[in-house]
C-alpha positions as CSV (number, residue, x, y, z in Angstrom):
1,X,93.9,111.5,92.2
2,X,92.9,111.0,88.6
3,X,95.5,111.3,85.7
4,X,94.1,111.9,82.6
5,X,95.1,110.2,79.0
6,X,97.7,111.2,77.2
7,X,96.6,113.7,73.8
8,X,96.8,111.3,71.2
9,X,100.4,111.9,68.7
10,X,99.2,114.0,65.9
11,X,99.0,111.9,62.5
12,X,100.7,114.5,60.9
13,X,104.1,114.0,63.5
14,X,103.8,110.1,62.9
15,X,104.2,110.6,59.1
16,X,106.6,113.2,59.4
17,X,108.7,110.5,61.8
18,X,108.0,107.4,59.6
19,X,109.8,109.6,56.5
20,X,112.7,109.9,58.6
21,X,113.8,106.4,58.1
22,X,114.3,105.6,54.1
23,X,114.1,102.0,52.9
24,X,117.5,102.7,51.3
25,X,120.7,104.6,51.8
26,X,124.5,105.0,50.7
27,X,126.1,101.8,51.7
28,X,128.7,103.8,53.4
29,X,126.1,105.4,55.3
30,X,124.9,103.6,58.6
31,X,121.5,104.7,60.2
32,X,120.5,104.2,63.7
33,X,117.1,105.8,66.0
34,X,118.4,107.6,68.6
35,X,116.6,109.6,72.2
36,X,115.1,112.7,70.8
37,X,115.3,115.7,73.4
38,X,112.4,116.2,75.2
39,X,112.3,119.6,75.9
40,X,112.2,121.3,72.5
41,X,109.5,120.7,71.1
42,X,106.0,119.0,72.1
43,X,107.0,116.0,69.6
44,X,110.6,115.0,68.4
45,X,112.4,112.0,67.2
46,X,115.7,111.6,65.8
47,X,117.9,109.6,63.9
48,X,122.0,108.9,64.2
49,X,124.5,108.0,61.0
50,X,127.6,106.8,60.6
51,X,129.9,107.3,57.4
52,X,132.2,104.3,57.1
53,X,134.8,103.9,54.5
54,X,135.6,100.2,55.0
55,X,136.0,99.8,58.8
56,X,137.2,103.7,59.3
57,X,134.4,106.3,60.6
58,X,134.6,108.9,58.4
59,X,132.0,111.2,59.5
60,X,128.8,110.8,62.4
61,X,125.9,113.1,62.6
62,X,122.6,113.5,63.9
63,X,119.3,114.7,62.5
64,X,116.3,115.4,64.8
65,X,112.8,116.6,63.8
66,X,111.0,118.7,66.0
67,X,107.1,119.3,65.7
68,X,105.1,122.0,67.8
69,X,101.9,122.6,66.2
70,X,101.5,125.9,67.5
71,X,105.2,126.7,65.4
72,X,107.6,128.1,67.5
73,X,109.3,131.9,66.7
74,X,111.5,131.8,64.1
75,X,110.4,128.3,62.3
76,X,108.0,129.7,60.1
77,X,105.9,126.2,60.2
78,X,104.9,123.8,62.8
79,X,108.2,121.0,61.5
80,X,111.8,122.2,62.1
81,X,115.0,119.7,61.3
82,X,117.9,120.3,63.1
83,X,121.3,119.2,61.9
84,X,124.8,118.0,63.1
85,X,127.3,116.7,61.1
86,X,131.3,116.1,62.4
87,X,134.3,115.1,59.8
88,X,138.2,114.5,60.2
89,X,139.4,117.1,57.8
90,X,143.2,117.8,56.9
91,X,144.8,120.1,58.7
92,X,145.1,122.2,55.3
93,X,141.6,122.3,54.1
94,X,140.3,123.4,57.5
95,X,143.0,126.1,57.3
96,X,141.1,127.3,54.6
97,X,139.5,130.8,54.7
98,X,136.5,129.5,52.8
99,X,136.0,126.1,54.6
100,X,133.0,127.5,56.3
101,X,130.7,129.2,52.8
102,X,131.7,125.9,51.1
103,X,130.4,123.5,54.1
104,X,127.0,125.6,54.4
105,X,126.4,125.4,50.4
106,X,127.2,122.3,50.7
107,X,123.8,121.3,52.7
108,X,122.0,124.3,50.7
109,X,123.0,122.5,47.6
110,X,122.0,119.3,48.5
111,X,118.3,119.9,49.9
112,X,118.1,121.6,46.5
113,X,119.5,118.5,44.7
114,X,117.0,116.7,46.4
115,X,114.1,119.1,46.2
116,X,113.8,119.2,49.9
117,X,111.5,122.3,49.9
118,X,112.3,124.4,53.1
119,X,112.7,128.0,54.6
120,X,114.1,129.6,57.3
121,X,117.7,127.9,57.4
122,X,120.5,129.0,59.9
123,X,123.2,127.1,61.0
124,X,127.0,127.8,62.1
125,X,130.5,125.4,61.0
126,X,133.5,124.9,62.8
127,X,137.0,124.4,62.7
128,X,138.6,122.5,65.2
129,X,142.3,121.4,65.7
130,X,142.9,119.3,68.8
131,X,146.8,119.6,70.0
132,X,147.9,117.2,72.9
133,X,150.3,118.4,75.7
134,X,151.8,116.5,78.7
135,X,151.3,112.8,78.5
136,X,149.5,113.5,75.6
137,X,152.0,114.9,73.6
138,X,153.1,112.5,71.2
139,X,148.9,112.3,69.8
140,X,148.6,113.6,66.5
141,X,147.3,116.6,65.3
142,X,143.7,116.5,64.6
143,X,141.7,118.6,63.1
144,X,137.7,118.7,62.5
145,X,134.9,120.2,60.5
146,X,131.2,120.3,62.3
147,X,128.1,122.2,61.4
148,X,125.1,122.9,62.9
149,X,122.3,123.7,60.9
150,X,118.1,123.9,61.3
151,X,115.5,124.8,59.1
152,X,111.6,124.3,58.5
153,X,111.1,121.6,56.1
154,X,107.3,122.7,53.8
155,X,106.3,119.1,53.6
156,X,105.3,116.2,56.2
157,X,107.4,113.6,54.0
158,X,110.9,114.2,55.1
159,X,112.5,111.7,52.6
160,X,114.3,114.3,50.3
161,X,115.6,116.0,53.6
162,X,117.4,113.1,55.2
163,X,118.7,111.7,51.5
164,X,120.2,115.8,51.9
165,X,121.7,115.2,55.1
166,X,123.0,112.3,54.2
167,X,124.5,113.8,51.1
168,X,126.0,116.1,53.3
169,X,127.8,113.6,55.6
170,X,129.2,112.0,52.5
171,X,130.9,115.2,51.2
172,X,132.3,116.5,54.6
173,X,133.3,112.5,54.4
174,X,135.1,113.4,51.1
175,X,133.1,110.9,49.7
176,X,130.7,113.1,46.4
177,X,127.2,112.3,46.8
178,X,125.8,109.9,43.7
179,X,123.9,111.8,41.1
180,X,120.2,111.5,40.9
181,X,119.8,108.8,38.9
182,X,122.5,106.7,39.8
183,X,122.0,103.8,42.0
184,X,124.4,102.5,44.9
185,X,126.2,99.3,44.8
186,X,125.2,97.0,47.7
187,X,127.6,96.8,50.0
188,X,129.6,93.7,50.5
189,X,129.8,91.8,53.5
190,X,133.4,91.7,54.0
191,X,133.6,95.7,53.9
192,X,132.0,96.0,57.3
């Protein structure tokens, strides 16, 4: 039996990937490659972050690019990003009626911010409150935001698009994103 080669990764997809990864980021913000699912799309890769104020996760989240060169219904280009993002919230803000508008603007907002040229976003948040019983009664109260978003990005180089997502993390962090032309500080060595 005779297996043929493998198609060769489109150019295009390896560009696209190599943007996912910026040479710099928040110092709160810790980046890591992660598995990319197989099954979605004919090409994917995907990156993981962390939030960290001092040694306390604030926030994790995943971003994952997709590429089918054919497009796939409903992406309106062959690239589509797809987005998680989970915060500890107060119990009081989650209560909040308008938790979920302010969440999604805040991920429109920031691919605008960062002129992250895209189209056909959709995307869901939650509220969750975790209560324990039994054993588990005496655990605290917790209560978390997550949202779920995709959407086509219109350009190979993904930069502006993960420096949004990151953005993102940062606010559902409580931590406001830096404007444009400020710089972050290093981060020290003792903070992590």
């Amino acid at each position: 039996m005779t297996f043929g080669e493998a198609p060769p990764v489109p150019p295009e997809f390896l560009r696209a990937a190599e943007s996912l990864r910026p040479p710099e980021v928040r110092p709160e913000i810790e980046l890591e490659d992660l598995p990319a699912p197989q099954r979605l799309a004919p090409y994917s890769a995907a990156i993981g972050a962390s939030v960290y104020r001092g040694d306390e996760e604030l926030a994790v989240g995943r971003l994952i690019l997709l590429y089918d060169p054919d497009g796939q219904r409903g992406w309106e280009g062959p690239f589509r990003l797809v987005a998680y993002v989970r915060a500890d919230m107060e119990p009081e803000i989650t209560s909040d009626p308008l938790l979920g508008p302010v969440a999604w603007s805040w991920l429109t907002e920031a691919l605008e911010a960062r002129t992250a040229a895209y189209t056909a976003a959709g995307g869901t948040v939650t509220r969750a409150v975790s209560e324990g019983f039994g054993n588990k009664a005496g655990d605290p109260v917790s209560t978390e935001l997550e949202l779920r978003a995709s959407w086509s990005p219109l350009e190979e180089d993904l930069s502006g698009h993960v420096a949004a997502w990151c953005d993102l993390m940062c606010l559902a962090a409580g931590i406001p994103p830096l404007p444009p032309d400020v710089a972050a500080l290093p981060r020290r060595s003792e903070d992590r």
